[in-house]
FIDRENMAR-417130 format. One record per residue (C-alpha): chain; x, z, y. Coordinates in Angstrom, 1 decimal. Each point is the difference from the previous one (the first is absolute). Layout:
<pts>
+--------+--------+--------+--------+
: chaine :      X :      Z :      Y :
+--------+--------+--------+--------+
:      A :      X :      Z :      Y :
...
+--------+--------+--------+--------+
</pts>
This chain:
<pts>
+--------+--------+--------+--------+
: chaine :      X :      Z :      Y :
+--------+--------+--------+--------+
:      A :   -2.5 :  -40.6 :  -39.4 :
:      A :   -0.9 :    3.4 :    1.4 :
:      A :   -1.6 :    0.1 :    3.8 :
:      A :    2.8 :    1.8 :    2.5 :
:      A :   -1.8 :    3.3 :    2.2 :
:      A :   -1.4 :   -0.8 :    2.8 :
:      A :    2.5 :    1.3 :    2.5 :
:      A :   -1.1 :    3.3 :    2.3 :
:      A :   -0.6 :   -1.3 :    3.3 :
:      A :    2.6 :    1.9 :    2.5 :
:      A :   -0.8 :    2.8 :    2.5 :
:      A :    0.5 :   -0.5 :    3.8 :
:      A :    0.3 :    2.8 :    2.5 :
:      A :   -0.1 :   -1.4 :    3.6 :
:      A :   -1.4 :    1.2 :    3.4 :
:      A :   -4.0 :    0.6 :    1.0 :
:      A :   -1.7 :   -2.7 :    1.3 :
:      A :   -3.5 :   -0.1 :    1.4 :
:      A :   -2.1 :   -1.4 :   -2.7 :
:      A :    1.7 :    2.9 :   -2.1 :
:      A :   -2.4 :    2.6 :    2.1 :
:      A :   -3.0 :   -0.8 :   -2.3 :
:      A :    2.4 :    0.2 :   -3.3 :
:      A :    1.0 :    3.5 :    0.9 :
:      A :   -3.5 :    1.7 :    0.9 :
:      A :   -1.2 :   -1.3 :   -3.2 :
:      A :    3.4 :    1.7 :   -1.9 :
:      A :   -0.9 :    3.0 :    2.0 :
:      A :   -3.5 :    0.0 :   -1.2 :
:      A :    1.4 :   -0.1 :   -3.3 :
:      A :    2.0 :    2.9 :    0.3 :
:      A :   -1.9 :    1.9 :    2.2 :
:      A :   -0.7 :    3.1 :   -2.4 :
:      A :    3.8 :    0.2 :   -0.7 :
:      A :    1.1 :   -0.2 :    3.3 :
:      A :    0.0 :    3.5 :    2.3 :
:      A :   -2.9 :    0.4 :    2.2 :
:      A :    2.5 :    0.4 :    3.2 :
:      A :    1.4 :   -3.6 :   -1.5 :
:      A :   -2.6 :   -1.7 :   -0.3 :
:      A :   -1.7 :    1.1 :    3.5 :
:      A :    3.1 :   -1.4 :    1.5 :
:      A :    0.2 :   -2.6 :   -1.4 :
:      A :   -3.5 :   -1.2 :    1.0 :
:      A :    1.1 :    0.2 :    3.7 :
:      A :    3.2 :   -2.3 :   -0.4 :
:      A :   -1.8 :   -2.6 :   -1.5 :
:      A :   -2.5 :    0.1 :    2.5 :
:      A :    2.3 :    0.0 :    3.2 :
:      A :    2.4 :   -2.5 :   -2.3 :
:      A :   -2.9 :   -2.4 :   -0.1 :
:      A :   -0.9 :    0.6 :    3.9 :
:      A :    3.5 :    0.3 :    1.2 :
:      A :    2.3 :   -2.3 :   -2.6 :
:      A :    1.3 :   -2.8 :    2.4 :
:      A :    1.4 :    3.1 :    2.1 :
:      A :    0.8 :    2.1 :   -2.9 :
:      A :    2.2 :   -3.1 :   -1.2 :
:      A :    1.4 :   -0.2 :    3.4 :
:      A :    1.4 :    3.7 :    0.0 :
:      A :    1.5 :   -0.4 :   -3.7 :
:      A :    2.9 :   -2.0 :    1.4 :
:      A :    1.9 :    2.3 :    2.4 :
:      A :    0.3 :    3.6 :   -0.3 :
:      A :   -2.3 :    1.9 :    1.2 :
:      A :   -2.3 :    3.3 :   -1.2 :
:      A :   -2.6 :   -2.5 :   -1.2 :
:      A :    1.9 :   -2.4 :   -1.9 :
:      A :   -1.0 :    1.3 :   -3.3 :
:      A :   -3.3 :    1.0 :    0.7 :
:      A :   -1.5 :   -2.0 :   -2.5 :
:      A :    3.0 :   -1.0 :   -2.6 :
:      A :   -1.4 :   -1.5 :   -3.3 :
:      A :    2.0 :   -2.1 :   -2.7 :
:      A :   -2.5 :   -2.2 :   -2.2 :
:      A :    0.7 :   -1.0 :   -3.8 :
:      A :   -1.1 :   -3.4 :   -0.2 :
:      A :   -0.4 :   -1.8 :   -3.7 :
:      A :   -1.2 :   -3.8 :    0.2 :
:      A :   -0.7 :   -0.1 :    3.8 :
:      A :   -2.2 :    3.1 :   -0.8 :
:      A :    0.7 :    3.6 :    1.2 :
:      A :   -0.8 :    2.3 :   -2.9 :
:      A :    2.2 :    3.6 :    1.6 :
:      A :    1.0 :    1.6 :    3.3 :
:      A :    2.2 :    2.6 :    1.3 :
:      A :   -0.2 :    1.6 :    3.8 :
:      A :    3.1 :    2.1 :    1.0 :
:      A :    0.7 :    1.3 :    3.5 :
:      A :    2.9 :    2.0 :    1.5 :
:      A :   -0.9 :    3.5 :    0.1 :
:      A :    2.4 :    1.0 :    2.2 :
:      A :    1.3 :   -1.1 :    3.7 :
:      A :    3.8 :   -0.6 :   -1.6 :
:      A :   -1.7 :   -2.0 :   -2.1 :
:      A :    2.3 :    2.1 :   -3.0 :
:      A :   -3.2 :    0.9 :   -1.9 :
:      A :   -2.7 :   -2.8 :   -1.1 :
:      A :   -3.3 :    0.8 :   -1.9 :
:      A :   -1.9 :   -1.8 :   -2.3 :
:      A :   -3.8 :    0.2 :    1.3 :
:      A :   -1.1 :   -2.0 :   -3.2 :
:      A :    0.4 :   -2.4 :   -2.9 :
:      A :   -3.5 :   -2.0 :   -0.6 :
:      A :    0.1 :   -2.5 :   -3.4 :
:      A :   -2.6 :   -1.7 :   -1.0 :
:      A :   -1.7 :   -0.2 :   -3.6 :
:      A :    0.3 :   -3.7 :   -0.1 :
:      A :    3.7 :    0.0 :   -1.5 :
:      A :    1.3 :   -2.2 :   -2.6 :
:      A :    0.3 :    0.6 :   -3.5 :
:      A :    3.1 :    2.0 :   -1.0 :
:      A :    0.2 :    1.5 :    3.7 :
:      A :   -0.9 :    2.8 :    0.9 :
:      A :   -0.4 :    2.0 :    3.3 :
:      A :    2.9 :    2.2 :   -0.6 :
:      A :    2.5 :   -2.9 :    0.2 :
:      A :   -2.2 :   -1.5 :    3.1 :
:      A :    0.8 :    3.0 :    1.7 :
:      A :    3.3 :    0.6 :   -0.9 :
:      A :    1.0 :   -3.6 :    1.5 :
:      A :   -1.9 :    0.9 :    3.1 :
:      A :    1.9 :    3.7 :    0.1 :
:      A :    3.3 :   -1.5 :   -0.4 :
:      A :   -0.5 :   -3.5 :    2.1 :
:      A :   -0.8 :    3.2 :    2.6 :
:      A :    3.6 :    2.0 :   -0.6 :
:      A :    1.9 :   -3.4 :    0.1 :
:      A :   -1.3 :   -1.1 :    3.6 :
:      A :   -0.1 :    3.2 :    1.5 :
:      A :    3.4 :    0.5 :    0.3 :
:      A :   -0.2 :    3.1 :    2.9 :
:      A :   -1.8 :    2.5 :   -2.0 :
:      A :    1.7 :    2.7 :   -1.5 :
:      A :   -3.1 :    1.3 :   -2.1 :
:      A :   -3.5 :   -0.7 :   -1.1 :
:      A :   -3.2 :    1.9 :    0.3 :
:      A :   -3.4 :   -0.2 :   -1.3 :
:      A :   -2.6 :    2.0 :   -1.2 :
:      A :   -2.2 :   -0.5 :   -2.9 :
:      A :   -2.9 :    1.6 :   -1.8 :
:      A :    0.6 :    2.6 :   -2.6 :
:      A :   -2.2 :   -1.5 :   -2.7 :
:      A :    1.3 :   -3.5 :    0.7 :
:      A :    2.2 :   -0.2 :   -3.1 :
:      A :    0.8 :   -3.9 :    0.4 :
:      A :    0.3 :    0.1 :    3.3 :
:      A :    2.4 :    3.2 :   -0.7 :
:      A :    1.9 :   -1.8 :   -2.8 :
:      A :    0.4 :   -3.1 :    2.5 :
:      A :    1.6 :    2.7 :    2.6 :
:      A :    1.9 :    1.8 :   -2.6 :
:      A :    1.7 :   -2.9 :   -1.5 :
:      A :    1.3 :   -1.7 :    3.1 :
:      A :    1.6 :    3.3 :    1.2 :
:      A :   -2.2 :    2.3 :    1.6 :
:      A :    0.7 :    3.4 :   -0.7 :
:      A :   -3.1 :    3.1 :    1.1 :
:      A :    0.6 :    1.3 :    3.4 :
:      A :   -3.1 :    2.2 :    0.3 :
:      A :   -3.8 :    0.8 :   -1.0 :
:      A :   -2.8 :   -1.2 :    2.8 :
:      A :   -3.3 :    1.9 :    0.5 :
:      A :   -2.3 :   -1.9 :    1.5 :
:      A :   -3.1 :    2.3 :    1.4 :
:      A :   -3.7 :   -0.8 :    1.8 :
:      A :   -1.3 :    2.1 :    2.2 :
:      A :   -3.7 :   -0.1 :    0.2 :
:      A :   -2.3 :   -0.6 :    3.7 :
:      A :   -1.8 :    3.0 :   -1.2 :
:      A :    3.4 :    2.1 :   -0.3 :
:      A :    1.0 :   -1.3 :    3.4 :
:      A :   -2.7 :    0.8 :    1.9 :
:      A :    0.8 :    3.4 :   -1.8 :
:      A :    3.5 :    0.2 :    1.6 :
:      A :   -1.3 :   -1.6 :    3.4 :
:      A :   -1.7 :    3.2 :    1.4 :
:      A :    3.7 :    1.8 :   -0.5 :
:      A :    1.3 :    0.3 :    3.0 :
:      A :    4.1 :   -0.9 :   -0.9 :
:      A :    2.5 :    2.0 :    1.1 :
:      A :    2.1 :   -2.5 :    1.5 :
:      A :    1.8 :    1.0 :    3.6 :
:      A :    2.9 :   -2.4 :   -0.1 :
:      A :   -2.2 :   -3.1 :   -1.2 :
:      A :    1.6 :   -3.6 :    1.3 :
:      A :   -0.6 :   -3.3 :    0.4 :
:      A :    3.0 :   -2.1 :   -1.9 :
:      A :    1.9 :   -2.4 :    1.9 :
:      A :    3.1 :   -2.0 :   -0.2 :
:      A :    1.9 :    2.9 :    1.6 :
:      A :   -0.8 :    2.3 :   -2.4 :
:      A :    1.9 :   -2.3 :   -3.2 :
:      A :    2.4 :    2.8 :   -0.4 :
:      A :   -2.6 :    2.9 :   -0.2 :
:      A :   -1.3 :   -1.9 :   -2.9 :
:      A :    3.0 :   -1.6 :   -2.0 :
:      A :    0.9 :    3.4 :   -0.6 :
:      A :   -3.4 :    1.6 :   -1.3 :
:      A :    0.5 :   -2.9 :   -2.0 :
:      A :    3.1 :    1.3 :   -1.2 :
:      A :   -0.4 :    3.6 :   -0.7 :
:      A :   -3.2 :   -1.0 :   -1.5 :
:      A :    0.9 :   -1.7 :   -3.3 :
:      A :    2.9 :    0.4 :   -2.7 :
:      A :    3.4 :   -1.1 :    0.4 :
:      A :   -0.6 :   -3.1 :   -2.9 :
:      A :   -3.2 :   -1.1 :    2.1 :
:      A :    2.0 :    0.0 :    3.6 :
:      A :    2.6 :   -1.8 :   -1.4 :
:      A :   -2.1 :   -3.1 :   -1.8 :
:      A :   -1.9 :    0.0 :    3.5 :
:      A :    3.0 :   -0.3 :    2.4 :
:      A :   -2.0 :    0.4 :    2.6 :
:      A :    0.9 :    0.7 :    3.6 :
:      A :   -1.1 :    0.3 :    3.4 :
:      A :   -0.9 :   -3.9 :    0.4 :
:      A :   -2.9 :    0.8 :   -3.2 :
:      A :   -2.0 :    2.5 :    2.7 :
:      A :    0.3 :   -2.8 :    3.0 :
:      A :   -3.0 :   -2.2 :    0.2 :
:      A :    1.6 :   -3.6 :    1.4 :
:      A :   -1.4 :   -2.3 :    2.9 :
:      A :   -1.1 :   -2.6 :   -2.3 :
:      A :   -2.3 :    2.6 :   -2.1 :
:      A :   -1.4 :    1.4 :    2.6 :
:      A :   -0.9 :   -3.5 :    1.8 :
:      A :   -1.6 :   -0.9 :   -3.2 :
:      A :   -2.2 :    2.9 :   -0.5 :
:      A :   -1.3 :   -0.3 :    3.4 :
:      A :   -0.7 :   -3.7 :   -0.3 :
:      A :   -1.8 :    0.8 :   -2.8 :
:      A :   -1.8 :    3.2 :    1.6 :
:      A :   -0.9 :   -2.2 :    2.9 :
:      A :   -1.1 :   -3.3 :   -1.9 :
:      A :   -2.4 :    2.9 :   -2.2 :
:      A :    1.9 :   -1.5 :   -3.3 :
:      A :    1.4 :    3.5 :   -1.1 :
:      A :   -2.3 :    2.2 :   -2.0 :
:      A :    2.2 :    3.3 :    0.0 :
:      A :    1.3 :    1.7 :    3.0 :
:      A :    3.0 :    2.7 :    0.2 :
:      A :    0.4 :    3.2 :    0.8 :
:      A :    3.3 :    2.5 :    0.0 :
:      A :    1.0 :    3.4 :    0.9 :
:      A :    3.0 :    2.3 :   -0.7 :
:      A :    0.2 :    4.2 :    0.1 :
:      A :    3.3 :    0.6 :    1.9 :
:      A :    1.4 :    3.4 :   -0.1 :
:      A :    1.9 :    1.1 :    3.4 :
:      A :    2.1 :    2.6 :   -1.7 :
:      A :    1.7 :   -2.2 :   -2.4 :
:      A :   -0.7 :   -3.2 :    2.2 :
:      A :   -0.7 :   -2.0 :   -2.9 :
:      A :   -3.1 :   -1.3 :   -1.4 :
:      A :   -1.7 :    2.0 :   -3.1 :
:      A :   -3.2 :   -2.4 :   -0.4 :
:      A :   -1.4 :   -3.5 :    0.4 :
:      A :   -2.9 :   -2.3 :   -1.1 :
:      A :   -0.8 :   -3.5 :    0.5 :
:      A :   -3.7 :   -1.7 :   -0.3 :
:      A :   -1.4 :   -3.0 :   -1.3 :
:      A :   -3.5 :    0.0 :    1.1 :
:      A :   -2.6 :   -2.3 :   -1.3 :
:      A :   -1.8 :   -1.2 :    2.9 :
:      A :   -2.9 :   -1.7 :   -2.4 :
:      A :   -0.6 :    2.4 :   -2.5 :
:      A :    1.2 :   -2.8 :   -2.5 :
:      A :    2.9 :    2.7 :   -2.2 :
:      A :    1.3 :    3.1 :    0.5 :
:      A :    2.2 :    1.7 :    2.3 :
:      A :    3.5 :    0.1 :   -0.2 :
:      A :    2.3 :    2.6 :    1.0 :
:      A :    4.0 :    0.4 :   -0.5 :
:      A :    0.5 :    3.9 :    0.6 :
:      A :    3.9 :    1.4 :    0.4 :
:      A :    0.4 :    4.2 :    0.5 :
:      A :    3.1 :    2.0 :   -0.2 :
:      A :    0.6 :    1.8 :   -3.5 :
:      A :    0.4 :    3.0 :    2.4 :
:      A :   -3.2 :    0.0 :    1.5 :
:      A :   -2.5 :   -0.7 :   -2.7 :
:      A :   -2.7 :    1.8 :    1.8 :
:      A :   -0.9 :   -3.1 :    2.0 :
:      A :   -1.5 :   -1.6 :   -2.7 :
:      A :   -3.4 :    1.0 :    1.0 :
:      A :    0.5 :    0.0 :    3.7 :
:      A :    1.4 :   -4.0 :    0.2 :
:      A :   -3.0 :   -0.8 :   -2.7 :
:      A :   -3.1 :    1.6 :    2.4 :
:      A :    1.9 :   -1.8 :    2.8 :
:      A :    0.1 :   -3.3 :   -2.0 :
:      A :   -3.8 :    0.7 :   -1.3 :
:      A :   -1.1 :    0.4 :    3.9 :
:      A :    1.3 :   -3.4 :    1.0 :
:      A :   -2.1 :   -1.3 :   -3.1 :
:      A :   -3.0 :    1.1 :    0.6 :
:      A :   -0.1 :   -3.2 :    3.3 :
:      A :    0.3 :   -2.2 :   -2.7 :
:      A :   -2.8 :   -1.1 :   -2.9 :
:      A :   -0.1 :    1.9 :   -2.9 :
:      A :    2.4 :   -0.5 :   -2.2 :
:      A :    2.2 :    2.1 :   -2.3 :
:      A :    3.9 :    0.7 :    0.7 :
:      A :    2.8 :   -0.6 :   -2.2 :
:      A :    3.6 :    1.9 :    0.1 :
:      A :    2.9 :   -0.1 :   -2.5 :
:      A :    1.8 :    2.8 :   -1.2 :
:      A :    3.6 :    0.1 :   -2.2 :
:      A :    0.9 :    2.1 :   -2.8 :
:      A :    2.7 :    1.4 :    2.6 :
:      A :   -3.1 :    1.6 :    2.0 :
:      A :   -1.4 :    2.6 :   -2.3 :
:      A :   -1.6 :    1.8 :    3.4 :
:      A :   -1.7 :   -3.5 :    0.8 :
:      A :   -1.4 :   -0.3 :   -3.6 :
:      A :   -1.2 :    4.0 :    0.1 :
:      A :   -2.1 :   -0.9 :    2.9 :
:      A :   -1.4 :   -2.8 :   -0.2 :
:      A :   -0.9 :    1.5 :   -3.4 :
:      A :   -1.8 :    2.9 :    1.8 :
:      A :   -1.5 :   -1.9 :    2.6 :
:      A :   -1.9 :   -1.7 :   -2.9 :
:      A :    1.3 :   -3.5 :    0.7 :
:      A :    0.5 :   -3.2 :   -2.8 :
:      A :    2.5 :   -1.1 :   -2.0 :
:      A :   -0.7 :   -3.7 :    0.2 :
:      A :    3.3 :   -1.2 :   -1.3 :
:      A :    3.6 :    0.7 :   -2.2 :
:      A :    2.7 :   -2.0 :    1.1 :
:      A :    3.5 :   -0.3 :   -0.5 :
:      A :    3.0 :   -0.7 :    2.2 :
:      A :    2.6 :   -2.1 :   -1.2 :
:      A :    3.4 :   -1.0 :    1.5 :
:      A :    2.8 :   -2.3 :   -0.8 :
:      A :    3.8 :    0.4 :    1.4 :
:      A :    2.3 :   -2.7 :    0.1 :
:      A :    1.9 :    1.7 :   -3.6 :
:      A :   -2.3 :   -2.6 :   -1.4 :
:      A :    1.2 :   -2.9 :    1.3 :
:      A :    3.5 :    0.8 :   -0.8 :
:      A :   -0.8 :    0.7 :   -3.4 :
:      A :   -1.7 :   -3.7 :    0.0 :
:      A :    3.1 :   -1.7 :    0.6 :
:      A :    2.3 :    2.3 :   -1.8 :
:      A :   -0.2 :    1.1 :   -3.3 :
:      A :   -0.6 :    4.1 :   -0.2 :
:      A :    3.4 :    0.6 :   -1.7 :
:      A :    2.3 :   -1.8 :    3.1 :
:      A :   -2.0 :    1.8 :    2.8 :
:      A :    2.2 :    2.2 :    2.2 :
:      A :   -1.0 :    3.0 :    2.0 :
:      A :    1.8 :   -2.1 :    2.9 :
:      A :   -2.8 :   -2.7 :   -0.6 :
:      A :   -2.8 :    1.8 :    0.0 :
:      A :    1.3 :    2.5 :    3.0 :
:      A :    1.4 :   -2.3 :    2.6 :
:      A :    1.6 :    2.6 :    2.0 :
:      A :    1.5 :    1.9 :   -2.2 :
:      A :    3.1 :   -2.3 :   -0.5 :
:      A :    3.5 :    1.1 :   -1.4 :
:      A :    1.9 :    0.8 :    2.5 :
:      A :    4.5 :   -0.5 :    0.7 :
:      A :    1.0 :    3.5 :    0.7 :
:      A :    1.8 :    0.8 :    3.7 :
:      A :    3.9 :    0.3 :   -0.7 :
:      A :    1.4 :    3.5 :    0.6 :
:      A :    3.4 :    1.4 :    0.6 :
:      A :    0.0 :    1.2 :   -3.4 :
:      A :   -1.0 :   -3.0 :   -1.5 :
:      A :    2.6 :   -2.0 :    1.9 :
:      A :    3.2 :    2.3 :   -1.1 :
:      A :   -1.5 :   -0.5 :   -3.5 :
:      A :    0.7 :   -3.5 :    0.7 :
:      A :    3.3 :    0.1 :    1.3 :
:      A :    2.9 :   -0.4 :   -2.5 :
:      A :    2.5 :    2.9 :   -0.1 :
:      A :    3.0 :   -1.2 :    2.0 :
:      A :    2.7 :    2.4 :    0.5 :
:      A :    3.5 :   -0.2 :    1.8 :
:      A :    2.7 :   -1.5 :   -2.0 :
:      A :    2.2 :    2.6 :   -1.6 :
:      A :   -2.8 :    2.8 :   -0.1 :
:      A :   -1.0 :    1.2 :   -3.5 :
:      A :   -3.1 :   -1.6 :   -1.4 :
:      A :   -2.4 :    2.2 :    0.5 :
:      A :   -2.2 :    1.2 :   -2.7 :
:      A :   -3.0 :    1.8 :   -0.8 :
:      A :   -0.8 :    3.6 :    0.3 :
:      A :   -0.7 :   -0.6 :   -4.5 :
:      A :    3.5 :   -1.9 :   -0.5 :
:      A :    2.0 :    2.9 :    1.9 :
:      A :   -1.8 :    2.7 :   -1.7 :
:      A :    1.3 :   -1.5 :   -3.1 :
:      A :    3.6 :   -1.0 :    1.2 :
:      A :    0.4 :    3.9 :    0.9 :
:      A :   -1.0 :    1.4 :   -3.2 :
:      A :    2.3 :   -2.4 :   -1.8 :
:      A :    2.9 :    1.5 :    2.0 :
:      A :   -0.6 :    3.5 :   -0.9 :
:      A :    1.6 :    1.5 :   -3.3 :
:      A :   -1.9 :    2.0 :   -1.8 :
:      A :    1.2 :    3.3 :   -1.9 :
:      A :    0.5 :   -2.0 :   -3.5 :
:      A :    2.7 :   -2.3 :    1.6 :
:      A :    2.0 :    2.8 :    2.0 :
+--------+--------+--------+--------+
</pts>
């Protein structure tokens, strides 16, 4: 009598929990040299303010609020052992758009799994509870071809090519004796949202602006965040401080430039900078970077790191001039919600209507002509029947005679 298989133990994807903190540092570790730079930075200060802040982190999941997915993690779990994660946020303010930060599995898998399907039943556990967004995003390594595969299989379609540079201390204490040529140079506040939601437009490609959906609420920084970072400013428990400005131009009233800071206050990683200038106005490329390498040099040592898109070929050409780094190759991936439709349906019963919700057939308005097109023909009674303009042409060439007959 042969022996049956021993049967696969069965995969469960539920919520984080506190002892998972420790499970998903040690994942991280394990995937550190796959994961972006930018990634893995941030995710090294969510754990830490997760592990200091998780009773009130837990707290703010249950209503709605702008940090209610601050720290959103789903954990595979085999044999009351964790073994995979996956962290999504919303990327958006509508919510619309979600990202996928990162999917960590272990090497301790069983026999006949493999990490592909681990992360596929994270992915998908992810597109089934997440019922408001409309599309995916993430970002991946270019050299990453599992990780890629993993991506490519579940959906995820290239968006665009990320450049990630490093600017040397040496290089900006280079670009800190320019004196930038900056007159209309302004602090950001909540008033000026507008200003920058549409640098943010004009700025990127039409396919880009559209998987963002983002809108005036994205440049708003809420009550809540801004209680939070000053708690933490005050308390001495955040290592980076911020700093903002915008170019505004008085002729066009708009804004035509704008960075943000992340300054290391320890000297422990690099700084980070988000940089946004108008395709028009290209030429503040070096002004906004001697600004941004003045404010650095308050601050320890420490290189700076900026990202540019394969949409920015004036970007790329300076950075390449200035003599700056190319740390890192990424790619941007998105997923719309044509996948999930085809999921349910099969490719060959999907309509146009299904995919495109508002572009639904349409019942024509009645017109007069349409309506005496309806109408039967009623005549009088005793008036001839009347008949078409073909039938009388036809009845008066039978009643002439022609020469043969006379």
């Amino acid at each position: 009598m042969t022996a049956s298989a021993p049967k696969r133990a069965q995969t469960e994807i539920r919520s984080l929990h506190y002892r998972d903190l420790e499970v998903i540092k040690n994942l991280a570790a394990q995937s550190c040299e796959t994961e972006p730079q930018t990634c893995s930075i941030a995710l090294g200060k969510q754990l830490q303010n997760a592990r200091r802040w998780y009773g009130f982190l837990k707290f703010l999941s249950f209503f709605p609020n702008p940090h209610q997915h601050y720290f959103c993690v789903y954990v595979a779990e085999r044999m009351q052992q964790a073994i995979a994660a996956i962290q999504v946020s919303p990327f958006n303010s509508a919510r619309s758009t979600w990202r996928v930060d990162r999917v960590l599995v272990g090497d301790r898998l069983d026999s006949g799994t493999t990490a592909t399907e681990i992360g596929s039943q994270l992915l998908r556990h992810c597109f089934e509870t997440v019922l408001e967004a409309r599309t995916w995003l993430l970002e991946v390594k270019i050299d990453d071809k599992a990780t890629l595969a993993l991506y490519r299989q579940n959906g995820f379609q290239p968006l665009a090519q990320m450049t990630y540079w490093a600017i040397s201390p040496a290089l900006l204490a280079q670009l800190a004796r320019n004196e930038p040529n900056l007159p209309n140079l302004s602090s950001v506040s909540n008033a000026d949202a507008k200003l920058l939601y549409q640098l943010d437009t004009v700025s990127m490609p039409p396919l880009l602006r559209q998987v963002f959906d983002r809108h005036i609420n994205d440049f708003k920084r809420g009550a809540i965040e801004s209680l939070l970072s000053g708690l933490q400013q005050w308390l001495g428990l955040g290592r980076t401080k911020v700093a903002s400005s915008y170019v505004f131009e008085p002729q066009r009233k708009a804004a035509i430039g704008y960075f943000r800071l992340e300054l290391c206050d320890d000297g422990s990683h690099p700084h980070q900078a988000q940089l946004t200038v108008h395709p028009a106005y290209t030429w503040l490329y070096p002004e906004l970077l001697s600004q941004m390498a003045r404010i650095i040099q308050d601050f320890p040592s420490q290189s700076l790191q900026l990202a540019s898109a394969d949409y920015q070929p004036e970007r790329e050409e300076y950075l390449e001039n200035l003599g700056a780094r190319r740390i890192e190759h990424t790619l941007l991936m998105s997923r719309s919600v044509w996948h999930k439709i085809r999921e349910i349906k099969p490719l060959e019963a999907l309509q146009w209507s299904d995919v495109l919700q508002g572009l639904q057939p349409r019942t024509p308005i009645p017109t007069r002509i349409s309506w005496f097109k309806s109408v039967p023909n009623v005549l009088p009674p005793g008036s001839p029947p009347h008949a078409s303009p073909s039938e009388g042409r036809d009845r008066s060439d039978s009643g002439k005679k022609t020469p043969e007959t006379d």
